[in-house]
N, C-alpha and C positions, 0 to 999 in steps of 0.2 A: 227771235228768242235766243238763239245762239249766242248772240253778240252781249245782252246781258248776262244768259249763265255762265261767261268766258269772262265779262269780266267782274260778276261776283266772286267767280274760283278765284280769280287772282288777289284780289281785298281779304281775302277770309284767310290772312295768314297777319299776326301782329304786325311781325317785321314790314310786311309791303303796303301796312296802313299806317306805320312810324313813315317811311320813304315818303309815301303820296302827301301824308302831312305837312311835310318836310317841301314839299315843292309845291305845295297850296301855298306855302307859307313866303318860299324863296322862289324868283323865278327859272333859277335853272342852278344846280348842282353836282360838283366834280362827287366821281366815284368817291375818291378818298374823304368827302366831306361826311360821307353815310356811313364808314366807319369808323372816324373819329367819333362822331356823334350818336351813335348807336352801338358802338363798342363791339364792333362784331368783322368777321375776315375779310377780304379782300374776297377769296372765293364764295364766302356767304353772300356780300355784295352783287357780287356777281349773278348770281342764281337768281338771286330775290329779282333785282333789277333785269334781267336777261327774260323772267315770267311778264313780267308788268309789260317790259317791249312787245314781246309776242303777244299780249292780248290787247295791244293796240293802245294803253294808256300816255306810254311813254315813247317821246323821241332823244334820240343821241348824234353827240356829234363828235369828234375826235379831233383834239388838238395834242398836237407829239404825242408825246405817253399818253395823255388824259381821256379820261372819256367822259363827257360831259353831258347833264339828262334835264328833260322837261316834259311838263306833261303835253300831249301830242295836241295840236293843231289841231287836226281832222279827227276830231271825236263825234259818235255815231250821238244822233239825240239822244240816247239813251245814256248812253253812256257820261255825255254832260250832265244829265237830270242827276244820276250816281255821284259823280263828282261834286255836284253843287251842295247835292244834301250830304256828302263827305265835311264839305269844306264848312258848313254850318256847325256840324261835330262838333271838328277841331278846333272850332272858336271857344271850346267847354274848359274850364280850370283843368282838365284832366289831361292835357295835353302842355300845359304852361310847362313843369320840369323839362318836356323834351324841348321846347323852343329856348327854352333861357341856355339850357346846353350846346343849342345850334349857335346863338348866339358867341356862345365864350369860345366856339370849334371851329367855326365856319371860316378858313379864308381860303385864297386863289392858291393852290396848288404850287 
């Protein structure tokens, strides 16, 4: 039960359900690509994304500066079950304006 209320805390903020969106969408994602496209700081980035790792959603990897994220591998059943029915969501018109903006934002650092 843990493992789900850990990572419904971490969904239950916009911002870190624009990010997951955003990586259902894309296979892996530089820090800087989440505030282009979300219009939000460098340290806000930070926090959102820094939550999502500690609840086990997200993995990172670091090239020079960059720090680059995906959703993790080793996700608990439950936690896939979450994410599947996420990722159904995000297929809703309601989410189109963020994607067409990842598109015109998105490049390689």
């Amino acid at each position: 039960m843990k493992d789900i209320a850990k990572t419904l805390k971490a969904l239950a903020d916009e911002t870190r359900l624009q990010i997951m969106a955003l990586l259902l969408r894309h296979e892996e994602l530089c820090g800087c690509d989440f505030e282009k496209v979300l219009g939000i700081s460098q340290s806000k980035t930070s926090r959102h994304l820094r939550y999502l790792l500690n609840a086990g959603l997200l993995e990172d990897r670091r090239e020079a500066v960059w720090s680059h994220y995906r959703i993790a591998k080793k996700l608990s059943k439950e936690q896939r079950a979450i994410l599947k029915t996420l990722a159904g969501i995000c297929r809703d018109d309601r989410m189109a304006d963020l994607y067409k903006k990842s598109q015109r934002c998105i490049k390689r650092c």
